[in-house]
C-alpha positions in Angstrom: 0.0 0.0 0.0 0.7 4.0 -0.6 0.4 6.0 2.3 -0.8 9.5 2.9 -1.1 10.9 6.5 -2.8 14.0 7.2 -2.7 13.6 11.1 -5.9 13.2 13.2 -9.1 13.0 11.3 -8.3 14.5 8.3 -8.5 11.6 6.2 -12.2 12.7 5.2 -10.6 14.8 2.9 -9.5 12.4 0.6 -11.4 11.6 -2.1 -9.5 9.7 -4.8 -5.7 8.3 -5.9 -4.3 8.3 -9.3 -1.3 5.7 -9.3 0.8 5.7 -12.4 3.9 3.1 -13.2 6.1 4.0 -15.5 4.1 6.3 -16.6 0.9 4.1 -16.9 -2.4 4.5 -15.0 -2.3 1.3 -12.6 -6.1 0.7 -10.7 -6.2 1.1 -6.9 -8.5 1.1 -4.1 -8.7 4.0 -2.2 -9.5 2.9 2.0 -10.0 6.0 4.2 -11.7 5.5 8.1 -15.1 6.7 6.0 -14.6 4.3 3.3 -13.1 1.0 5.0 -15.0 -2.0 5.7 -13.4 -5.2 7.6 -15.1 -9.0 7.6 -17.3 -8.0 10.3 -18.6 -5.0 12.3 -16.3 -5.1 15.0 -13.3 -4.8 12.4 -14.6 -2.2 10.6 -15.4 -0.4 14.0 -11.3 -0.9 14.6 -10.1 -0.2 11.2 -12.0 3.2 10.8 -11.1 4.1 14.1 -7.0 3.6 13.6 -7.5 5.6 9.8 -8.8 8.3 11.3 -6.6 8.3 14.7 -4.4 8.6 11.8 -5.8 11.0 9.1 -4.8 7.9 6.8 -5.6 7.6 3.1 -4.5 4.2 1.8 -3.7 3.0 -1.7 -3.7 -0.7 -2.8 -2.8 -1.5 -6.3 -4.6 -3.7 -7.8 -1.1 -5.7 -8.5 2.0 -5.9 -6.7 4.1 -2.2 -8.1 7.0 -4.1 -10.3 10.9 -4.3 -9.2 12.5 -1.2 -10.6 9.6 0.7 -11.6 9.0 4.8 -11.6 6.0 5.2 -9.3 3.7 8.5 -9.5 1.2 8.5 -6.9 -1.6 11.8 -6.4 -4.1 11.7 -3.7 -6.8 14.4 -4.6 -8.2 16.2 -0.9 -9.7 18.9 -0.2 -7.2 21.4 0.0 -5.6 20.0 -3.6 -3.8 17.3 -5.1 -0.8 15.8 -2.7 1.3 14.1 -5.4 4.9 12.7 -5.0 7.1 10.0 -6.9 9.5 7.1 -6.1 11.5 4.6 -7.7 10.9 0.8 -6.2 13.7 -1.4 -5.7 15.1 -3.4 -7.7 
């Protein structure tokens, strides 16, 4: 997963991820504390509660990000997009 953290409940104000590799658009799932949902009620309960204790936005490819590749990542909130890069290993 990509991780942004905007401290303590702030993670309502994400509202999408663009994920590019190698300069491809790559799918991902987008898991705030407003979004998440575990197996079961108690989980989700836990889950939300740690995202937001966090202001966490997550990003999960929907495949592993490939040795050696150029990684573009942009999480769109509300104050504008947060967008970095970085090169996984090889």
């Amino acid at each position: 997963p990509v991780a942004l953290l905007l401290g303590p409940d702030r993670a309502g104000e994400v509202s999408g991820v663009t994920l590019r590799v190698n300069g491809q658009a790559v799918g991902a799932c987008l898991l705030t504390a407003s979004t998440f949902t575990g197996a079961n009620e108690a989980e989700t309960r836990v889950g939300r509660a740690v995202l937001a204790a966090q202001g966490a936005a997550l990003a999960l490819p929907d495949a592993p990000l490939p040795a050696g590749a150029g990684v573009q990542v942009s999480f769109d909130t509300a104050r504008g997009p947060v967008t970095w890069s970085f090169r996984t290993p090889p």
